[in-house]
N, C-alpha and C positions, 0 to 999 in steps of 0.2 A: 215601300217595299224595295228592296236592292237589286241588284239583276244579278246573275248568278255568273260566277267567272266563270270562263271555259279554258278547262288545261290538258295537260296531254291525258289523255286516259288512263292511263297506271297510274297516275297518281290519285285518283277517285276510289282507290281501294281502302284507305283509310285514312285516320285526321294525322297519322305520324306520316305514311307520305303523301301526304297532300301538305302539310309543312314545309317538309323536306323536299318534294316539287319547287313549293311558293318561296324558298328562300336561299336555296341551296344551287339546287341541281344545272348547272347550263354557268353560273357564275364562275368567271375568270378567278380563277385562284393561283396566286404567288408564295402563299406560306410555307416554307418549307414542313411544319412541322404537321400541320394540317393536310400537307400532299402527301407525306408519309402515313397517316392515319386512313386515306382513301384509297393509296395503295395496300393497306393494309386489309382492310373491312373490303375491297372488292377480293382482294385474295379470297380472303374468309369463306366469301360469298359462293365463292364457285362451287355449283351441286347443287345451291340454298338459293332460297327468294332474298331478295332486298331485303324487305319486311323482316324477315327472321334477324338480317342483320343488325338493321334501324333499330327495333327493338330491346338489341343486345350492346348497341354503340355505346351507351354510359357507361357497362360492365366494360367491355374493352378500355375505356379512357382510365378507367379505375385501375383497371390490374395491370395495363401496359404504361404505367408510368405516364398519363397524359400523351403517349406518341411522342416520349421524348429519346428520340433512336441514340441517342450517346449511353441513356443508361440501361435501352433496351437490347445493344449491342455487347451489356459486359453481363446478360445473364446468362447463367451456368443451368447445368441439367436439374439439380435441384426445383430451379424458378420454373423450368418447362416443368416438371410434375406436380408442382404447384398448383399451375396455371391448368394442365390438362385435365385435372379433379373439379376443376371450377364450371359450374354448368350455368352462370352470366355469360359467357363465352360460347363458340363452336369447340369442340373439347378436340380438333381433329390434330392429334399428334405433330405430323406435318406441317401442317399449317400453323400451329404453334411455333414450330421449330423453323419454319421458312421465316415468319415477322424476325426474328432476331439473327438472321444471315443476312435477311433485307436490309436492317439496320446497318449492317455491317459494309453493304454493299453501296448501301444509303449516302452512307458518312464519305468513303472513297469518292465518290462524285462529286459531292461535298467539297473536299480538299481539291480534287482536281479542275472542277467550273466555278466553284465560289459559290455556288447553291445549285440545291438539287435543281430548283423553279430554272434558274439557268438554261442548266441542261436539260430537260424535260420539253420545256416549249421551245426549243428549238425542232421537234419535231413537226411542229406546223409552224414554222417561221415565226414564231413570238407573234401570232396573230389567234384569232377565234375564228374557226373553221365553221362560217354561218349556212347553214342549208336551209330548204324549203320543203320540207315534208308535208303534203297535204293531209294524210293518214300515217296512225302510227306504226303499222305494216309496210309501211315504205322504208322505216327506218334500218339502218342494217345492222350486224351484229361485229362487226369487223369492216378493217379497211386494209390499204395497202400501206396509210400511215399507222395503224397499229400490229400492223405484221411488220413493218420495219422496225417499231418502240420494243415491240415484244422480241423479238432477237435481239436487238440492244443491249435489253434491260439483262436478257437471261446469259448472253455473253459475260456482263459483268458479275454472274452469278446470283439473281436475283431470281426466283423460283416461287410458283404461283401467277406469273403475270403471261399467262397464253393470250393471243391478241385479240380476245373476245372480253377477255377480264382489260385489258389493253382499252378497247375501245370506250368499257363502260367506264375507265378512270378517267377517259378523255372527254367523256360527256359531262360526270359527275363535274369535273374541275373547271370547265366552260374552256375546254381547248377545242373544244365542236359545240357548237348551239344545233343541237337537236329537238328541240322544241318546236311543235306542230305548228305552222304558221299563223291556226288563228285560237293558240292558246296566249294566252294576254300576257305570258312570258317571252314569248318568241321575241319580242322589240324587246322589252325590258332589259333580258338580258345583253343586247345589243350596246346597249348605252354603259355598259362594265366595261373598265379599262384595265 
C-alpha cells in the first residue's frame, strides 16, 4: 500500500487540480510564451474559480493561437466576436479584448528587456520568494510585491492584472513558493532553478 501525499489543500478538490498542484503550480517559469498564457488565464480567472479555468485552458490554447502574443496582438474585432460566441472560453467581452492589448503590451516589454521573463522576475530579484506557511489560511491574497507588479504592469497598459490576480501569477509561475511546508511540494519546488 502507498502512503498518501499531502498537498496544499485546494488542490484535493479535483484529479485536474491535483495535476496542476503536482506539476505546475510553485515551479519557476522563464517561458515567455507560457507566462503570457498565465497571465492570461489568471486574468480570465477573476470572479471565477481556477477549476472553471483549468478546465477551459485547452479551449484557450486552441482559439488563442497557442499564447502566441505576436499573432494575438494583430487580431481585429471580427476575432474578438468570434471568440466571444465561443463557450470553450469565459465569453467576458473584456476580457477577451484585454488578452489582445496584453499582447500588445506583451511584446513592447519584449522589445524593451529582451523577454518579458526578464522583466517580470525582476520583481523579486530573479529569485523564488520561498515562505513557510503552516496552514493554507496563512497564505495571503496580495503583497507589497504584487501591488508594486500590478501598477507596473497596468502603467504599461496592461489591464486585468489587479494585485490579487498579480499575486496568483506569482505563485502560479514559482516567483513565490507558497506551498504549505509539509505538502511534499514545498522542497520540490525548491530544487527548480
Amino acid at each position: 500500500m502507498t502512503e498518501k501525499l499531502h498537498r496544499c489543500s485546494w488542490a484535493e478538490a479535483s484529479p485536474l487540480e491535483q495535476r496542476y498542484h503536482d506539476t505546475e503550480w510553485g515551479v519557476p517559469l522563464h517561458d515567455d510564451r507560457k507566462l503570457f498564457e498565465l497571465v492570461t488565464l489568471e486574468g480570465a480567472q477573476a470572479g471565477l474559480s481556477w477549476s472553471t479555468i483549468l478546465k477551459k485552458r485547452d479551449n484557450y490554447r486552441k482559439l488563442f493561437d497557442d499564447f502566441d502574443v505576436e499573432a494575438i496582438a494583430r487580431y481585429d474585432r471580427r476575432k474578438l466576436v468570434i471568440l466571444q460566441k465561443n463557450p470553450g472560453i469565459v465569453r467576458n467581452r473584456l476580457k477577451i479584448a484585454s488578452t489582445v492589448s496584453n499582447a500588445r503590451a506583451f511584446i513592447e516589454i519584449q522589445k524593451e528587456y529582451g523577454s518579458f521573463d526578464d522583466y517580470i522576475w525582476r520583481f523579486t530579484d530573479n529569485h523564488t520568494i520561498v515562505n513557510k506557511w503552516q496552514r493554507i489560511d496563512e497564505i495571503p491574497t496580495r503583497s507589497t510585491i504584487s501591488d508594486a507588479m500590478s501598477a507596473a504592469l497596468k502603467k504599461r497598459g496592461f489591464r486585468f492584472v489587479g494585485s490579487t490576480i498579480c499575486y496568483a501569477f506569482m505563485q502560479a509561475t514559482g516567483m513565490v513558493n507558497d506551498h504549505v511546508v509539509d505538502c511534499f511540494r514545498h522542497m520540490e519546488c525548491q530544487a527548480y532553478k
